[in-house]
C-alpha beads as a LAMMPS data file, in Angstrom:
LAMMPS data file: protein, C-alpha beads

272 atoms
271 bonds

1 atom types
1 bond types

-500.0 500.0 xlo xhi
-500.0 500.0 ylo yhi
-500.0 500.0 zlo zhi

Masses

1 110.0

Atoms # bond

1 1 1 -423.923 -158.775 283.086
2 1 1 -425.091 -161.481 284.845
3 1 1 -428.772 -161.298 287.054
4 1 1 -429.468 -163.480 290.276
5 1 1 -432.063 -163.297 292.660
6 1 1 -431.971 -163.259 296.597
7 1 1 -433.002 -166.131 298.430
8 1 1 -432.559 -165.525 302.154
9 1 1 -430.875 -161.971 303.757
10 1 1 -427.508 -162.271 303.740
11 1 1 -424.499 -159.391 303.388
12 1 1 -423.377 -158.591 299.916
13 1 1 -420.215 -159.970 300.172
14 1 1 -421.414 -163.280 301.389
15 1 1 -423.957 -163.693 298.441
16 1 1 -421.089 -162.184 295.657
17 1 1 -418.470 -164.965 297.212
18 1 1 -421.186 -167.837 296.907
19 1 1 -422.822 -167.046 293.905
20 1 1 -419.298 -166.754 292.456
21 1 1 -417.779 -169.699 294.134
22 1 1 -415.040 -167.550 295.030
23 1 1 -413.130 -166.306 298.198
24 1 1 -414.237 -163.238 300.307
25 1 1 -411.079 -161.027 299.215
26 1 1 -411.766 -161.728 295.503
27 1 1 -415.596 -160.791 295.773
28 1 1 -414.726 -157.362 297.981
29 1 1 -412.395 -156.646 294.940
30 1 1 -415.274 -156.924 292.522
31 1 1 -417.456 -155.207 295.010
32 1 1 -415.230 -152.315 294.846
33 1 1 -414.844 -151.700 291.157
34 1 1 -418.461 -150.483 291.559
35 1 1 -420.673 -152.740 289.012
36 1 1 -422.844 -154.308 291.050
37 1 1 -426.351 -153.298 290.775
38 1 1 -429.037 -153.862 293.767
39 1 1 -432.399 -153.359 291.920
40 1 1 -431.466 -150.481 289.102
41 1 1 -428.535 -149.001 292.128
42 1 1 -425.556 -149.415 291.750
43 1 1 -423.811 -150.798 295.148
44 1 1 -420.386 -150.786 296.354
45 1 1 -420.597 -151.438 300.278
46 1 1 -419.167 -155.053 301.369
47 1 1 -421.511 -155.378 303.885
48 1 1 -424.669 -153.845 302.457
49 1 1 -427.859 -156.149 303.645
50 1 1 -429.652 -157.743 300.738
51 1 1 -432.747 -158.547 301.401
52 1 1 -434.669 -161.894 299.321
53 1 1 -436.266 -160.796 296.533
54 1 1 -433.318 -158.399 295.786
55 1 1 -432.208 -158.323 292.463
56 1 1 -428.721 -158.166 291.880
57 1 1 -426.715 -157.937 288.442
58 1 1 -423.016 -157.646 288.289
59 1 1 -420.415 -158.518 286.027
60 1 1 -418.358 -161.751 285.782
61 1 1 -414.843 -161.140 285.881
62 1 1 -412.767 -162.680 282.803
63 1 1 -409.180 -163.710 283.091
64 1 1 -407.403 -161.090 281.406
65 1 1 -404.198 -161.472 279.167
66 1 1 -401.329 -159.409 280.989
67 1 1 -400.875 -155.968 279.445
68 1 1 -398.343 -155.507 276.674
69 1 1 -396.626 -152.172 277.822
70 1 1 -394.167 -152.364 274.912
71 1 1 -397.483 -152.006 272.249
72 1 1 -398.641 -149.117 274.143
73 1 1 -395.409 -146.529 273.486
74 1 1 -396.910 -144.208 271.537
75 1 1 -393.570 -142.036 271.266
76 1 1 -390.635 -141.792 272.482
77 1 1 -387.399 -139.670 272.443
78 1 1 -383.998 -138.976 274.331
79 1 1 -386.219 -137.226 277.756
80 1 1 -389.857 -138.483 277.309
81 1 1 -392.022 -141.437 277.020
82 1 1 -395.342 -141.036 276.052
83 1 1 -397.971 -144.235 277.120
84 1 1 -401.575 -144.984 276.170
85 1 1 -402.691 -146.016 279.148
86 1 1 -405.283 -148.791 279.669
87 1 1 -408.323 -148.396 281.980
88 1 1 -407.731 -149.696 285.283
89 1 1 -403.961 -149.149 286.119
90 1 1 -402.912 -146.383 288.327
91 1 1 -400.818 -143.858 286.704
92 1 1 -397.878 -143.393 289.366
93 1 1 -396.520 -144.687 292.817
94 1 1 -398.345 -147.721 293.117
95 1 1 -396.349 -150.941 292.598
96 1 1 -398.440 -152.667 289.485
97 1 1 -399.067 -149.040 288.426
98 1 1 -397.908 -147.716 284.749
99 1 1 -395.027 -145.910 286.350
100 1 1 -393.666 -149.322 288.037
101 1 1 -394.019 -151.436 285.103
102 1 1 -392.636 -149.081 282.550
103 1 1 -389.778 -148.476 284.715
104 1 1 -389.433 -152.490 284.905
105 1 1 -389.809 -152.887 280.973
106 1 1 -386.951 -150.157 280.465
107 1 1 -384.719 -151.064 283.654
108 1 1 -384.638 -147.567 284.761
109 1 1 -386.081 -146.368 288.278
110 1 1 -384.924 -142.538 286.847
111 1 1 -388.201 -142.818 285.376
112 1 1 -391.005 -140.290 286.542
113 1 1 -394.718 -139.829 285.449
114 1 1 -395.244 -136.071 284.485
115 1 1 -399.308 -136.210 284.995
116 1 1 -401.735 -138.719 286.078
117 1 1 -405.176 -139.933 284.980
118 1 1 -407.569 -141.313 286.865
119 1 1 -407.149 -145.361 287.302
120 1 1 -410.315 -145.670 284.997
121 1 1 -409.041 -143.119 282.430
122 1 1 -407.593 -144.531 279.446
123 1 1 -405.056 -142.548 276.994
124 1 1 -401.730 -140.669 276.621
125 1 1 -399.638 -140.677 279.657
126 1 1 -396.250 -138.698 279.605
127 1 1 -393.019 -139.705 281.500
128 1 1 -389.826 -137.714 281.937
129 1 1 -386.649 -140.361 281.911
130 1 1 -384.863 -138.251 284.537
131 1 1 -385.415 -135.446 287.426
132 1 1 -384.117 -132.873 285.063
133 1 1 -386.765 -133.289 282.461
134 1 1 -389.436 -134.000 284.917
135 1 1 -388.617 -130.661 286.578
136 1 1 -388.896 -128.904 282.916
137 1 1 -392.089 -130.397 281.931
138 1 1 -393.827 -129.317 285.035
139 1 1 -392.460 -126.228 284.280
140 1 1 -394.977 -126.427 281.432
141 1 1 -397.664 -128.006 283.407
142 1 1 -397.646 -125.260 285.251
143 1 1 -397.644 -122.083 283.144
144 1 1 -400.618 -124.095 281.079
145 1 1 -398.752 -124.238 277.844
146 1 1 -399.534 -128.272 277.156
147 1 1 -402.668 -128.879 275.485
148 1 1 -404.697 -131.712 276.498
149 1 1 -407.631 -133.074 274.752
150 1 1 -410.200 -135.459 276.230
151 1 1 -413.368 -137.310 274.203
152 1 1 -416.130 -138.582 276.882
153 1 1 -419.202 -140.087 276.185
154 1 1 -422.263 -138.815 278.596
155 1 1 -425.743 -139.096 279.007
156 1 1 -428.132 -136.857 277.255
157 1 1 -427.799 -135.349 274.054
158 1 1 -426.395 -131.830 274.065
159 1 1 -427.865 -128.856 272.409
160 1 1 -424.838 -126.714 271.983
161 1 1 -421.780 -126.632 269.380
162 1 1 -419.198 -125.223 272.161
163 1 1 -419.920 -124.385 275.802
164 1 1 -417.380 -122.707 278.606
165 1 1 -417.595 -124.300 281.791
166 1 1 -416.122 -122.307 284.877
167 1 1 -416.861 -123.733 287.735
168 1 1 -414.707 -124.339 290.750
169 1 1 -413.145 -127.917 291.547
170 1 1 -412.330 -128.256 295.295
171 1 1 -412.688 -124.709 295.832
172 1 1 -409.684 -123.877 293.278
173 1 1 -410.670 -121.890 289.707
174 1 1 -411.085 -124.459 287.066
175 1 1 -411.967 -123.922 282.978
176 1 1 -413.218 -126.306 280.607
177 1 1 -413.863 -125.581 276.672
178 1 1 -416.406 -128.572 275.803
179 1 1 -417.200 -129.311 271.959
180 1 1 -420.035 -131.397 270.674
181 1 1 -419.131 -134.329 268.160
182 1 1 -421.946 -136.150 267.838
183 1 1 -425.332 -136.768 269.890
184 1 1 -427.325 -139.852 268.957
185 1 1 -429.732 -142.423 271.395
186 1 1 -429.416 -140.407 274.287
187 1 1 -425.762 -140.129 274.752
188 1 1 -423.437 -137.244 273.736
189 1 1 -419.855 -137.553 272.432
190 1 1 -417.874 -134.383 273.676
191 1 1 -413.845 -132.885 272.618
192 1 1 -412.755 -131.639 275.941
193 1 1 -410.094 -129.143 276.305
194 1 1 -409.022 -128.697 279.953
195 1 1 -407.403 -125.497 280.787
196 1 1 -406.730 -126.013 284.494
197 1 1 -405.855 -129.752 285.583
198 1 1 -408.191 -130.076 288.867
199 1 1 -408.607 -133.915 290.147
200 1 1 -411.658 -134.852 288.147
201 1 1 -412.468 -131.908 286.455
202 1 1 -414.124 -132.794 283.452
203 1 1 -416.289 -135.123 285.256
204 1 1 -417.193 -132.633 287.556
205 1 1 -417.980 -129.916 284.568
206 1 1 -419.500 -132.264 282.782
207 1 1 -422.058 -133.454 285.641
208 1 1 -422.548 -130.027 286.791
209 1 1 -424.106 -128.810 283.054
210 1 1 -426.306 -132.340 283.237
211 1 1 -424.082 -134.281 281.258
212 1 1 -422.609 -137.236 283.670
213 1 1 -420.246 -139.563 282.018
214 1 1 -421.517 -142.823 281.352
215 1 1 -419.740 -145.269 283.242
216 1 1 -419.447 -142.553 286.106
217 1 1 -419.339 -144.191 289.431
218 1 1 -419.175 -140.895 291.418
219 1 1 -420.480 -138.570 289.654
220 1 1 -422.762 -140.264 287.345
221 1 1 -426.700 -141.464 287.620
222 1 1 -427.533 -143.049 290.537
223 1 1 -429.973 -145.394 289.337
224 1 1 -429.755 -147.955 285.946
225 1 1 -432.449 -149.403 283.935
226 1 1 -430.698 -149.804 280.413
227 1 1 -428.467 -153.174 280.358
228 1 1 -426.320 -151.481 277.308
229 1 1 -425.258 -148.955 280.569
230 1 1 -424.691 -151.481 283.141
231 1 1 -422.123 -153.738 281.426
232 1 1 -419.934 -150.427 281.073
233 1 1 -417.008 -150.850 283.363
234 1 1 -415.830 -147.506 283.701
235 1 1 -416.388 -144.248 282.850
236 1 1 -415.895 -143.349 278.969
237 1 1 -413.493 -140.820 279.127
238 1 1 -409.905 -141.141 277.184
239 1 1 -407.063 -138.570 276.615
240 1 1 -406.923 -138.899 273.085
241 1 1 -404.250 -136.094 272.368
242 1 1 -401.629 -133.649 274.125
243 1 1 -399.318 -131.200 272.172
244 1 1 -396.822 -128.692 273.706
245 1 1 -393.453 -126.916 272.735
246 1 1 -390.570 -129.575 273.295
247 1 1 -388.371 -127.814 275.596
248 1 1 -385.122 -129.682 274.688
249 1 1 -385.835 -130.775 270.895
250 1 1 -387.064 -127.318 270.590
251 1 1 -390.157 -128.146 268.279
252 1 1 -393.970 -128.447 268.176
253 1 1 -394.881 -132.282 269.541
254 1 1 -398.138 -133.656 268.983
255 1 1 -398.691 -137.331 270.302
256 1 1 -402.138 -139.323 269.434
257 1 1 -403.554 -142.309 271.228
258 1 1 -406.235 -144.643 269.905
259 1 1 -409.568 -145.602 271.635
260 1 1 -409.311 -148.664 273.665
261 1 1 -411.274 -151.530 272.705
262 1 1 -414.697 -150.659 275.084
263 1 1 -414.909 -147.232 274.444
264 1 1 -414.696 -147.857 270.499
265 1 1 -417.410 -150.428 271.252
266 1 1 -419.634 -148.489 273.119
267 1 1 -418.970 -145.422 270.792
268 1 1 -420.544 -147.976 267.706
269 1 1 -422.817 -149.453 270.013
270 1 1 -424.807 -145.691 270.715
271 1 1 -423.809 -145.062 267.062
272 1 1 -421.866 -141.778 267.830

Bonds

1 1 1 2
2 1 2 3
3 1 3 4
4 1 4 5
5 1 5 6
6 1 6 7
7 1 7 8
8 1 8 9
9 1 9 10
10 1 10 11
11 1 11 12
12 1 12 13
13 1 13 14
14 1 14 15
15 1 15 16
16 1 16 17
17 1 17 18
18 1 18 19
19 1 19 20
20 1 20 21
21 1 21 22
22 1 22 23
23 1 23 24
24 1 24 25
25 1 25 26
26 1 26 27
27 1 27 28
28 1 28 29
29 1 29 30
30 1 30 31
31 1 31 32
32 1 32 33
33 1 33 34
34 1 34 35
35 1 35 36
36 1 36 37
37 1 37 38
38 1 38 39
39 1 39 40
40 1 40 41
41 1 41 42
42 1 42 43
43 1 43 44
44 1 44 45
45 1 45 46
46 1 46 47
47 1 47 48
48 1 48 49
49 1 49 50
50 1 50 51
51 1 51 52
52 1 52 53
53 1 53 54
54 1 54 55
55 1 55 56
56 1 56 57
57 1 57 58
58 1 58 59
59 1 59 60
60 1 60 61
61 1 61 62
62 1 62 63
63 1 63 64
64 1 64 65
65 1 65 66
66 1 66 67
67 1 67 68
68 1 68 69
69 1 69 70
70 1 70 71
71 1 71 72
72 1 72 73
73 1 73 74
74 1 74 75
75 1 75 76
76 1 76 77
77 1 77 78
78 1 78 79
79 1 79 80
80 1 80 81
81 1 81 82
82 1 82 83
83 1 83 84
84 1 84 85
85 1 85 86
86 1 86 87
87 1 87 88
88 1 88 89
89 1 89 90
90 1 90 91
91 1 91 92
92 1 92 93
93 1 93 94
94 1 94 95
95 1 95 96
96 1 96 97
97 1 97 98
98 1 98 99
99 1 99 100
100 1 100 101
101 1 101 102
102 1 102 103
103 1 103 104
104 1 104 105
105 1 105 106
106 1 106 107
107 1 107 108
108 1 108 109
109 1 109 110
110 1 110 111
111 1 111 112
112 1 112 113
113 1 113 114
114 1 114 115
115 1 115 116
116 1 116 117
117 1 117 118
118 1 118 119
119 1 119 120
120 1 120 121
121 1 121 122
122 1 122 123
123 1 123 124
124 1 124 125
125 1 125 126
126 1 126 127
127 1 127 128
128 1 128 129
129 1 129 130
130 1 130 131
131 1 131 132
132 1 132 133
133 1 133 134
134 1 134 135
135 1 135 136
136 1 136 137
137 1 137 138
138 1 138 139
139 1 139 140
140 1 140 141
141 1 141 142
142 1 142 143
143 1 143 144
144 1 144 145
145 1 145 146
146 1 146 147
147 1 147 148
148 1 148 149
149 1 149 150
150 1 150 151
151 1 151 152
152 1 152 153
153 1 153 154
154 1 154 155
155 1 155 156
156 1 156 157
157 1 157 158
158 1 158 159
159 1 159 160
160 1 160 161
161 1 161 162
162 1 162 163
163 1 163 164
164 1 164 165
165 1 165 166
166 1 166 167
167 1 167 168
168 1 168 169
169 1 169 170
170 1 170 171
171 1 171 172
172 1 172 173
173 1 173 174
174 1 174 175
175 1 175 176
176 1 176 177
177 1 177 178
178 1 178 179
179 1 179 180
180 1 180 181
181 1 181 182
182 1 182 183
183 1 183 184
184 1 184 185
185 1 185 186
186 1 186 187
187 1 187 188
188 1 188 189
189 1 189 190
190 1 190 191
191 1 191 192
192 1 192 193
193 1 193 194
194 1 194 195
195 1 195 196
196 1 196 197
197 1 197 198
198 1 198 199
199 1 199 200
200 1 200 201
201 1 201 202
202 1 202 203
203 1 203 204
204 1 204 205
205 1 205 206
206 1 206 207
207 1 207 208
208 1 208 209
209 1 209 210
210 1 210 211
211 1 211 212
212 1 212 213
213 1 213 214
214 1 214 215
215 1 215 216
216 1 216 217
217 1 217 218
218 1 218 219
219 1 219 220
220 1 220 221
221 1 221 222
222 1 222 223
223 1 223 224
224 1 224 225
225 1 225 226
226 1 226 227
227 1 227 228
228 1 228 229
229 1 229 230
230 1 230 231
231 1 231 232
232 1 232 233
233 1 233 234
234 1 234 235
235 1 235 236
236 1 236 237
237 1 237 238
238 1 238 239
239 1 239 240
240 1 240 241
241 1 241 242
242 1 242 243
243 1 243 244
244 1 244 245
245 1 245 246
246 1 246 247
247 1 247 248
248 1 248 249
249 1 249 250
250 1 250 251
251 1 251 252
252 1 252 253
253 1 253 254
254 1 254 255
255 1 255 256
256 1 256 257
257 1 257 258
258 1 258 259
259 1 259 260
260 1 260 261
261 1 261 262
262 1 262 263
263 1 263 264
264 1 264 265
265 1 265 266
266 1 266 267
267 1 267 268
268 1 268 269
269 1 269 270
270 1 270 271
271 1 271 272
């Protein structure tokens, strides 16, 4: 996280592209991952006035390698691939998205994502290799008989072993078992155990009982003091497991995916 100071009023955009010495397009791109601050708040409007004296802290993008899909296969079998999906990457659709470029890396546009997660969500992703499966495993989806387990870091530290969140998501009937791992500096580290899939649901639950995810852009605190918070990208939430009856191999599947890199380093970094 990097700090500057205001001299003169200017637009956001105009003081990320100079600061940066880089072109308008490429600042409104960091502007829109959300992690710029404006004294403590964080600020994603291009053309937000800054005023001088502003403070403003954001993080300097790094060149990244390109992303190894072929180390991320987690399992595979005759109808499914299963993905642990970085942060960042949209899930389906999207040319550059983990649909597109596992369907590049296998030569096969039969391939279909069976769920999504959030483009800041890391962890296992599933993908049917034809219609046929992708037809059965929504089949599953949708009498609830996949279990899917979440671990997500928040703010505060929770005084409760196990707590049943029903609250509605968009209006629809949504159920969340939450289990407490740990709880250490001011953070909690929750199991998650989604029964209904709603479009951010657990960040929802888990800001409605006073828990926001840290890293939460939408949902989470408004304003920032600690540094430790502001270099976090994105929000620390990661499918870590799914298990369900394989329909065709006709057997219990269980598929694991490991932490990625910044939420195992913020995880040792609160000590949870």
């Amino acid at each position: 996280m990097e700090k500057f100071t205001v001299k003169k009023e200017q637009k956001l955009i105009d003081f990320v592209a100079n600061s940066l010495n880089i072109s308008k397009n490429k600042a409104k791109s960091i502007i829109d991952e959300k992690n710029i601050f404006v004294n403590n708040k964080r600020v994603w409007i291009s053309s937000h006035i800054l005023k001088k004296g502003d403070i403003v802290e954001l993080i300097v993008p790094k060149n990244n390698q390109k992303w190894n899909i072929k180390n991320s296969i987690l399992y595979e079998d005759d109808f499914i691939i299963a993905i642990n999906k970085p942060p960042f990457i949209e899930s389906e659709r999207k040319k550059g998205s983990v649909e597109s470029i596992l369907r590049e890396f296998k030569k096969d546009n039969k391939i279909l994502a069976i769920h999504r997660l959030d483009r800041e969500t890391s962890g296992v992703l599933l993908f049917a290799k034809n219609k046929k499966v992708f037809e059965k495993f929504k089949t599953l989806w949708r009498r609830k008989d996949v279990k899917k387990l979440y671990l997500a870091i928040s703010h505060n530290e929770a005084d409760f072993k196990k707590k049943v969140v029903n609250e509605p998501v968009d209006k629809k009937y949504a159920k969340s078992f939450i289990y407490t791992k740990k709880v250490n500096n001011g953070f909690s580290l929750f199991e998650v155990e989604i029964i209904t899939g709603r479009k951010h649901q657990i960040r929802i639950h888990l800001a409605k009982i006073r828990y926001p995810i840290v890293g939460d852009k939408t949902y989470g605190l408004k304003n920032l003091t600690n540094p430790l918070i502001k270099n976090v990208k994105r929000q620390m939430l990661h499918s870590y497991q799914i298990s369900f009856f394989h329909p065709f191999l006709k057997k219990k599947t269980t598929i694991f995916a490991n932490l990625h890199p910044d939420f195992e380093a913020f995880k040792k970094l609160a000590k949870l």
